[in-house]
N, C-alpha and C positions, 0 to 999 in steps of 0.2 A: 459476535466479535469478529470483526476485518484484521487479519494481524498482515503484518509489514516486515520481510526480510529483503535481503539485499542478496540479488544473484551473485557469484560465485563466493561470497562470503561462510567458510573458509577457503572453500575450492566448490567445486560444481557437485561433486557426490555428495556432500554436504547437503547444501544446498535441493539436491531430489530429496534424499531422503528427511529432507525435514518438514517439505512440503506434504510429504506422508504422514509425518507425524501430527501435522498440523488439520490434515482429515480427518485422521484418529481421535483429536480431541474434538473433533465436531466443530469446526469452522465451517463459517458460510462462503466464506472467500479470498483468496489469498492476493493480496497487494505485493507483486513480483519486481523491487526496486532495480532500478538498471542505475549500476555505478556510475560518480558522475566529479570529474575533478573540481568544479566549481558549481556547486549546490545553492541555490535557493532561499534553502528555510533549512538546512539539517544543522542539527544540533553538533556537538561532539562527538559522539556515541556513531551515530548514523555515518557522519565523517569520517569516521576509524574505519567503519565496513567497509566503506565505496574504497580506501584506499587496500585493504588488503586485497578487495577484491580486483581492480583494476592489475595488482602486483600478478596476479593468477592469469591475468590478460583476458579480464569477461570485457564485452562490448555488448551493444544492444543486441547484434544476432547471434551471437553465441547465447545471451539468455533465451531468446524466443526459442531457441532450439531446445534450451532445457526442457521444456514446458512438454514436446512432444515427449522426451523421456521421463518426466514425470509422467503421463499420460499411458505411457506403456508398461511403468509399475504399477497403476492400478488408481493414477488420482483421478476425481472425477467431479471436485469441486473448483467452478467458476476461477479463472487467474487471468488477474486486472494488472497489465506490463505496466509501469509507475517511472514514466521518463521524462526528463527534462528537453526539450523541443530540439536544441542542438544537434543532437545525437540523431534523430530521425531525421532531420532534414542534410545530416550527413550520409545516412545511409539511403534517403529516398524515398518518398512515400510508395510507390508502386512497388520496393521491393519489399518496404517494411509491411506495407497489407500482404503480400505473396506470404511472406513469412508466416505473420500473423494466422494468414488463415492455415497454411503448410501445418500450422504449430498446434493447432486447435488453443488458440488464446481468445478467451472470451470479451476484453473489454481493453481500455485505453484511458490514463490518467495521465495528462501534460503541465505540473501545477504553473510552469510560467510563461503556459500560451494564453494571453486575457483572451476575457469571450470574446468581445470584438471582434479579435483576430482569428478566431478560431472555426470561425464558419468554413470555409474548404477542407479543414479536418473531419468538422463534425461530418459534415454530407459524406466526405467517402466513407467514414466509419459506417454510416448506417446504409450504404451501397453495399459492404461488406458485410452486413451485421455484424459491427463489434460494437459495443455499448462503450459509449464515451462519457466517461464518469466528468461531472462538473464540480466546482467547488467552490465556494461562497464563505467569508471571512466576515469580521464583526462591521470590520469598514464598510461592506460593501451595502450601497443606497439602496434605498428601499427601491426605489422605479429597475435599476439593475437586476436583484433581486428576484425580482417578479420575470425579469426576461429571461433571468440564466435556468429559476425553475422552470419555466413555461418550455425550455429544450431538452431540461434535463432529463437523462436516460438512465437505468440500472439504480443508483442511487444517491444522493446527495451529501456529498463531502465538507464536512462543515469544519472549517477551520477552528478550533476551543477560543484562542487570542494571537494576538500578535505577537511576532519575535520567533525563534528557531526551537525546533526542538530539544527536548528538557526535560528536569523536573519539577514539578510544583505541587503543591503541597494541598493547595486551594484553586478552585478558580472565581474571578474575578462576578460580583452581583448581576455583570452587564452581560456575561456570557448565558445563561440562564435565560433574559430577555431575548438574547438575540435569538437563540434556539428555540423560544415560544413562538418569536417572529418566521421562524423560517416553517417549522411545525404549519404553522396557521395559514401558509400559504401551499406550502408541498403533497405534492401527490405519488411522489416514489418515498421510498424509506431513509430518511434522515441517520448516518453515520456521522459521531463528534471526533478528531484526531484534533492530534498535538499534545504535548505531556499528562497524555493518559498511561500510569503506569501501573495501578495496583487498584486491588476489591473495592476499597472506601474510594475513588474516585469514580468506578464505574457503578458503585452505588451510587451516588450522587448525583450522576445522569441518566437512573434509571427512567424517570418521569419527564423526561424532556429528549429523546431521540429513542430512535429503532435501534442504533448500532455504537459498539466504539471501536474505533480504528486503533490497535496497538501498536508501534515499531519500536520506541526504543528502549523498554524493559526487552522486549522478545529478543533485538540484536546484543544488547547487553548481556543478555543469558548464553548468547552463541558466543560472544566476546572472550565471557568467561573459563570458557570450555572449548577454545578454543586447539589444544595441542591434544585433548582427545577426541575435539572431532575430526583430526584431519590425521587420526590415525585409526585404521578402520579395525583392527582389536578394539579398541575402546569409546567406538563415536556410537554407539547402538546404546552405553549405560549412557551418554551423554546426552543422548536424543531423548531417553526416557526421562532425565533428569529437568529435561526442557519440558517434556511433556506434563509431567508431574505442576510443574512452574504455570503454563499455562492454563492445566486444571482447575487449579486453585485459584487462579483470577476470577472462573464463571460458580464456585461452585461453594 
């Protein structure tokens, strides 16, 4: 399981120590969202975060800087920065790699840079070694497809369907196909996102990818517990109670 928070969501000590928490339950990688006023694909849930967290005043270097302090409590699993293009191309590519590499951050996900465009990213990324996660949706053509894996590095982000982040109950006969399709071509490990939120859904995709990307049960749970986590008396039963939550997704 890849889970998905949102840096400074409640505040930043939040934020490290969840990332511990999220080692603790044995995650392979943590998707480090950087707040974004105009999002993409995010649902409601994910929308709430970026706004509390932006009120905190996270920016894209203030989270890469998390990273190092997570790092000096003691995480030591893989963190994939999860930003929308704007944001980097405000701050800079040479100073966002400086950082990057400053921060020991292992990888880079831009969902609304198309590949096309995306070739001067990838190269400096792997000038830099950072793994630059790609992502591939139902839409996307089979001859496309076949290019974006053929670059693809670290792992393969596979969109479930179309529309924003959510819930859903079921997914759609064609999602299924699509991931036998991508399966059949891939040579890195296949992670599913998008309103994956509980056991019977990640059952469901046990036979058709390597991973499932969680974000908005995991922000929903922070959401919930949100005036004890950002009171440090009471954000450690908080954190466990999150823990607890995420256990029971794999177990």
């Amino acid at each position: 399981m890849i889970p998905f928070i949102v840096a400074g969501d409640p505040n930043c000590e939040t934020t490290i120590e969840m990332a511990l928490t999220l080692q603790k339950a044995e995650e392979n990688v943590i998707e480090l969202g950087i707040p974004f006023s105009d999002p993409l694909a995010d649902g409601p849930v994910i929308q709430s975060a970026a706004t509390r967290a932006l009120k905190q005043n996270m920016t894209l270097e203030k989270a890469i800087k998390l990273v190092s302090k997570m790092r000096n409590k003691g995480l030591q699993i893989p963190v994939v920065i999860f930003t929308y293009y704007n944001l980097l191309l405000q701050l800079g590519h040479e100073r966002f790699f400086a950082l990057m590499k400053e921060n020991d951050v292992d990888g880079l996900l831009v969902p609304d840079l198309p590949f096309e465009e995306s070739t001067d990213l990838r190269k400096a990324c792997e000038e830099e070694k950072i793994t630059y996660i790609s992502l591939v949706a139902p839409t996307t053509s089979e001859l496309r497809l076949k290019q974006i894996i053929k670059n693809a590095q670290g792992f393969l982000y596979c969109v479930s369907s179309l529309g924003v982040t959510g819930i859903r109950n079921d997914f759609h006969p064609s999602a299924y196909t699509f991931l036998n399709k991508v399966k059949s071509y891939a040579t890195i490990p296949v992670a599913v996102g998008f309103e994956i939120s509980n056991k019977e859904q990640i059952n469901q995709l046990r036979d058709y990818c390597d991973g499932v990307i969680i974000g908005r049960a995991i922000v929903k749970e922070i959401e919930n517990r949100e005036r004890e986590l950002l009171q440090e008396e009471t954000r450690q039963k908080a954190l466990s109670d999150i823990y607890q939550f995420i256990h029971s997704l794999t177990t």
